[in-house]
N, C-alpha and C positions, 0 to 999 in steps of 0.2 A: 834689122830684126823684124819690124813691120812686113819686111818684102820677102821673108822668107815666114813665117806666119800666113801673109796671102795669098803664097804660090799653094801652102800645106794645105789650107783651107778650098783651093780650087782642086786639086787633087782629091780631099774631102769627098769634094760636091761629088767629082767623077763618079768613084766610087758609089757611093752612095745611090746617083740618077742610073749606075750599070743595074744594082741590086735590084731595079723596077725592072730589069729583061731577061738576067739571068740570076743564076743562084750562082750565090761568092763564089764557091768552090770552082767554080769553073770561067772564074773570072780572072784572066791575063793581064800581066804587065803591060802587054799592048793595049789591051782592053783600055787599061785606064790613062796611058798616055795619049791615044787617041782621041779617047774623050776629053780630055783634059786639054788637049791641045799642047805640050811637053811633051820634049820626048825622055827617053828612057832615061837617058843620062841626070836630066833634071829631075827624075823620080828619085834615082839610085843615089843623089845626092842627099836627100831628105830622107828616106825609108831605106833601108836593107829590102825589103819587104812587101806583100798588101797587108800581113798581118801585121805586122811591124803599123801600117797605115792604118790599120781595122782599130788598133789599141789607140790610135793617137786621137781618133775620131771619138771613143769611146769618152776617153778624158776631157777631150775641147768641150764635148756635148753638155757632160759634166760640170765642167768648168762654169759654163754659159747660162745654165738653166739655173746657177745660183751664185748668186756673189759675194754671199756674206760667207765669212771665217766658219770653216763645220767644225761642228763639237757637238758632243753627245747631248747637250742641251737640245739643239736646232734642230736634228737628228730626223724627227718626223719631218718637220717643213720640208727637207731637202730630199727627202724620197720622196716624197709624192709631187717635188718640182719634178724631180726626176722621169717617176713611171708617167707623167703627163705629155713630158717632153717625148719619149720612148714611143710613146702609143701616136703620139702628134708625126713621128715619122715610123709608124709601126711594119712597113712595107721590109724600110732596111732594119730594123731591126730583128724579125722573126726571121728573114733572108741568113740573116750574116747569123745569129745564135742558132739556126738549128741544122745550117753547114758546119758550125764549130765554134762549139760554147766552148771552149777552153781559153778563148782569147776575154770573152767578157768576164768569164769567171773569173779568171786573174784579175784583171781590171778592178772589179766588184769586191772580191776577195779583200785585196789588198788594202783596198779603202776602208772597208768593215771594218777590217780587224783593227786599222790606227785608233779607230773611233772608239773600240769597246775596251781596248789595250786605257785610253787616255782614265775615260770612266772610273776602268777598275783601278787601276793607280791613283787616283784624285780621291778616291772613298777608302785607299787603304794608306792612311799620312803614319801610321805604326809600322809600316812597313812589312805586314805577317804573312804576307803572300809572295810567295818568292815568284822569279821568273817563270820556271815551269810551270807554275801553277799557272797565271796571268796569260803565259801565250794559251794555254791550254781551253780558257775562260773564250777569251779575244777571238780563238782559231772555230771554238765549238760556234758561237754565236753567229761570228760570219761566214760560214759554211750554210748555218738554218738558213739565212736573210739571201743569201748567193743563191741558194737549190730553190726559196720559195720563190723570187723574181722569176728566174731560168724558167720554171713551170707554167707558170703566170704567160711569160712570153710565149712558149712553146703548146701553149692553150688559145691562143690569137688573141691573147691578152682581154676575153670575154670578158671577166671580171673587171668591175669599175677600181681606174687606181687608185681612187680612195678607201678602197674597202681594203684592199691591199696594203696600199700604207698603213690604216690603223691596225691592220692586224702583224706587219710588224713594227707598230709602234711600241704594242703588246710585249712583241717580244725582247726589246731593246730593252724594258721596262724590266721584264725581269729576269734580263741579265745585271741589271743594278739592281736591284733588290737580293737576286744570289749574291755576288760581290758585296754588300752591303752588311749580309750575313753571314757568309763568311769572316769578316773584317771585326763585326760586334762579336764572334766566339772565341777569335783569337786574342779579341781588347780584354772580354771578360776573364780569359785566363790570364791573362798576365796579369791586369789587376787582384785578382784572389792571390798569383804568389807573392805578388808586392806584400798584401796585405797581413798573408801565414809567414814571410820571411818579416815585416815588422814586431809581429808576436813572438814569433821565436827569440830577438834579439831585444 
């Protein structure tokens, strides 16, 4: 397990030390077994891919720049480990996102949305939000957090990442405060019928 972790990780590097000479997009399979010192066969058994490799690096980065359990609590801490880490190797990252942001996007997406999904679930214990609603919640919020990174990166990441992060700390905020109120209009109605059906009977 270890030894197929540190092969991935050397592959990593390649990739990564190629983004300092060319842009991704034009960066070959050969490209990055040469550098790597692997050849193809050892790539092909790790990745289908370089994107397939661009996401995996995406997540390790991820992985590394923070240890503890995410939840919507920690939520800020872990973006702005994150945009520190990003900017600390901002070479490959503007490289590889503005050949093709679809691969971070997903990456980023995916992550958002568990986070905001957890929240709105956890604030609605009545259960009055149905799924459509909830993805709908989840999906809207990490799309904002997903476009405003992407921008942020495809700016040379000018902006300080902390000013960054607190501005989507802002808005993690209130996307639980939405959910929140949401949650009290459906508690308050139900309570009233509870109430008008006591009187009735």
């Amino acid at each position: 397990m270890q030894e197929h972790l540190d092969t991935k990780r050397i592959l990593a590097a390649a990739l990564k030390q190629l983004t300092g000479r060319k842009s991704f997009d034009k960066i070959t399979i050969a490209d990055i077994t040469q550098q790597s010192g692997y050849n193809r066969q050892t790539f092909y058994y790790h990745f289908r891919d370089k994107y397939e490799l661009l996401y995996w690096i995406y997540t390790d980065d991820a992985q590394q720049v923070f240890d503890e359990h995410l939840s919507f609590e920690n939520w800020p801490k872990y973006i702005s480990a994150l945009l520190n880490h990003m900017r600390s190797e901002k070479e490959f990252y503007i490289n590889t996102i503005r050949s093709d942001e679809n691969c971070f996007q997903q990456f980023l997406f995916e992550l958002t949305k568990s986070i905001f999904h957890m929240a709105i679930e956890s604030l609605d214990q009545h259960h009055q939000i149905n799924e459509v609603e909830m993805n709908f919640y989840s999906e809207f919020y990490s799309f904002g957090i997903t476009g405003v990174i992407i921008s942020w990166v495809k700016s040379d990441m000018k902006e300080r990442a902390e000013r960054v992060s607190a501005n989507l700390k802002s808005l993690a905020q209130d996307s639980e405060k939405l959910a929140y109120s949401r949650y009290r209009e459906a508690f308050t109605k139900i309570t009233s019928e509870e109430e008008e059906h006591e009187k009735r009977n």
